[in-house]
N, C-alpha and C positions, 0 to 999 in steps of 0.2 A: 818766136812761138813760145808760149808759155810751159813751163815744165811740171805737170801734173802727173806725181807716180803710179797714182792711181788707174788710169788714162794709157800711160805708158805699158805696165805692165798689162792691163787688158788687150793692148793693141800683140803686143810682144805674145800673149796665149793665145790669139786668136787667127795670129798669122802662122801658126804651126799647125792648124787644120788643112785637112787635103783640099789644093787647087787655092788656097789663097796667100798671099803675101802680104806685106806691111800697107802697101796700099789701099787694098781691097778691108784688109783689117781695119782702117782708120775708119773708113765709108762706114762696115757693120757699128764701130764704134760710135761715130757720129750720129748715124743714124737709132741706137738704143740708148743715147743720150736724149737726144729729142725727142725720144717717146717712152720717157721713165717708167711712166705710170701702165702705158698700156702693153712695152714689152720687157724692162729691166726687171722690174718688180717679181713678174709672173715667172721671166724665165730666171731668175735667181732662185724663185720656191723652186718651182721644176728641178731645177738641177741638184739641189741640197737632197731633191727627195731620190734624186736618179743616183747620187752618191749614196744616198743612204740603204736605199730596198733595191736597187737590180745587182744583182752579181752574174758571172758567168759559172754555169754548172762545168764543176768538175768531172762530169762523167761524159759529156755531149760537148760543149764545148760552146754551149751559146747560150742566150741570156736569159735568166727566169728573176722572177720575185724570190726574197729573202723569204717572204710568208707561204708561198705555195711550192708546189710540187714542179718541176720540169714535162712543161708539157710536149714536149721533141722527144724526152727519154719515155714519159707514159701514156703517149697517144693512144686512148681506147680506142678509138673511132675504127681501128683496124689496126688488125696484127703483122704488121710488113715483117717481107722476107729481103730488103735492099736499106743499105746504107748509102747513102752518097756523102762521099768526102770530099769537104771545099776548104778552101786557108782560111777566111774570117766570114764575121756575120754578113758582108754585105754581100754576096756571092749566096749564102742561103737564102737571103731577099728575094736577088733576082730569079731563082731557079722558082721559087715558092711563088713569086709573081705572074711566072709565066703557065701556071699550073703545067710545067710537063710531068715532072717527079710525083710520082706516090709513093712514100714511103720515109726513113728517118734520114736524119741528118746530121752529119757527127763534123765540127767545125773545128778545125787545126789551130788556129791563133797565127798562122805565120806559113814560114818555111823554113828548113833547117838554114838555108843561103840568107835568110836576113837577119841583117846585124842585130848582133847582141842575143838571138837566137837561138837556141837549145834543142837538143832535140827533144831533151826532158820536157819543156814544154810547150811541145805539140799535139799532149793527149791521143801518142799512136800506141800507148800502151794497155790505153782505157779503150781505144778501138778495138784491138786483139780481145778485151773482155767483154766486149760488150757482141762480137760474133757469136764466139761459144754461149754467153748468156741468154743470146735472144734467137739464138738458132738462124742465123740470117744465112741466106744462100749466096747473095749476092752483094759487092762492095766495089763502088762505083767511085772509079777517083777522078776528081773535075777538076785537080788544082789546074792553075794556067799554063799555058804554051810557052812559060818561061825558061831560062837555065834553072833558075828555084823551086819552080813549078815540077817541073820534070823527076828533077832531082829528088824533092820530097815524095814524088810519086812511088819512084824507084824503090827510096827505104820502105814505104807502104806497103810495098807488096813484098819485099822481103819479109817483111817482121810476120807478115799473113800466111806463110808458106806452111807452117805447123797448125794450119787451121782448116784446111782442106776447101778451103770459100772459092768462088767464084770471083774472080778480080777481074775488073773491064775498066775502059779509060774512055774518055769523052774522045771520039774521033773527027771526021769530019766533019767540018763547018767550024772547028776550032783554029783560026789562024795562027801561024808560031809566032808566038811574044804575046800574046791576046790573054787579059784577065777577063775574070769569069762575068764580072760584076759590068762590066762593059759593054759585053753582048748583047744584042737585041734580039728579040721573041724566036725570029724566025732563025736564025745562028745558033741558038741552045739548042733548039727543037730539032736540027740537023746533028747537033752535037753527041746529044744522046738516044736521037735513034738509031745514027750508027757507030754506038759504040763499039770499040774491040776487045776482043778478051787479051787476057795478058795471063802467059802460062810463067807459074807458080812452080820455083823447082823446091823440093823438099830437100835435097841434097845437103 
């Protein structure tokens, strides 16, 4: 087989996305080689421009336009009193997919348990301000039924303790080890309507 760097490394980024290896990487390769024009092309602007204008808002934790404003932090459409806290964007997806949730959404980037991991950045600090800020009553944590999941729950509702908020956790219909992003319609919908509270010691 011929050795084309070019080739190689595309295969080598592309088998580090979730759910695919060297294999499956060769096929997408193969496959946008054969069709330069109608997918290489387009998805190379695409991407130089998704490099260029999305960032992640440091105040929420999920992705907006360099030119506009954060529409998760300045939802007019209604003044919510509930935050829901998930680890990444694709967990806000599925919740926002299944329309259970009304209200905002404050996305962690991770959890303290995974590697390389901080707690510095998991914007639980920017959570704490953004309670008092927006007067929220209620903070709703969905991370997963993991050890990580759990774990970062825990420090959540720690750090919440001098905020006097309502804290509840996704309950039943959430299986232990179960990510959020995983769940189908009718498992979330069970998750969050019976959630539980989770008492806050000020101590």
């Amino acid at each position: 087989m011929q050795n084309l760097n070019e080739i190689d490394n595309l295969i080598k980024l592309i088998s580090k996305l979730p759910g695919l290896g060297p294999k499956s990487a060769r096929r997408i390769v193969l496959k946008l080689i054969n069709n330069r024009d109608e997918l290489v092309k387009p998805m190379a602007n695409t991407l130089a421009q998704v490099y260029k204008n999305i960032i992640r808002c440091q105040s929420c934790g999920t992705l907006k336009s360099i030119s506009t404003g954060c529409y998760n932090c300045e939802n007019n459409l209604g003044k919510f009193k509930k935050i829901c806290v998930v680890e990444d964007i694709a967990d806000q997806w599925s919740i926002e997919n299944s329309n259970i949730f009304k209200g905002y959404f404050h996305i962690l980037g991770g959890t303290i348990s995974s590697v390389g991991q901080r707690k510095e950045d998991l914007l639980i600090n920017s959570l704490v301000e953004r309670v008092f800020k927006e007067e929220i009553d209620e903070v709703i944590i969905a991370t997963s039924a993991t050890v990580e999941g759990q774990t970062t729950a825990y420090y959540i509702q720690d750090s919440l303790k001098e905020t006097n908020v309502k804290v509840t956790k996704l309950a039943q219909g959430l299986p232990v080890g179960g990510e959020i992003e995983s769940l189908d319609d009718g498992t979330l919908f069970s998750a969050f309507k019976n959630r539980a509270g989770i008492k806050v010691n000020s101590d």
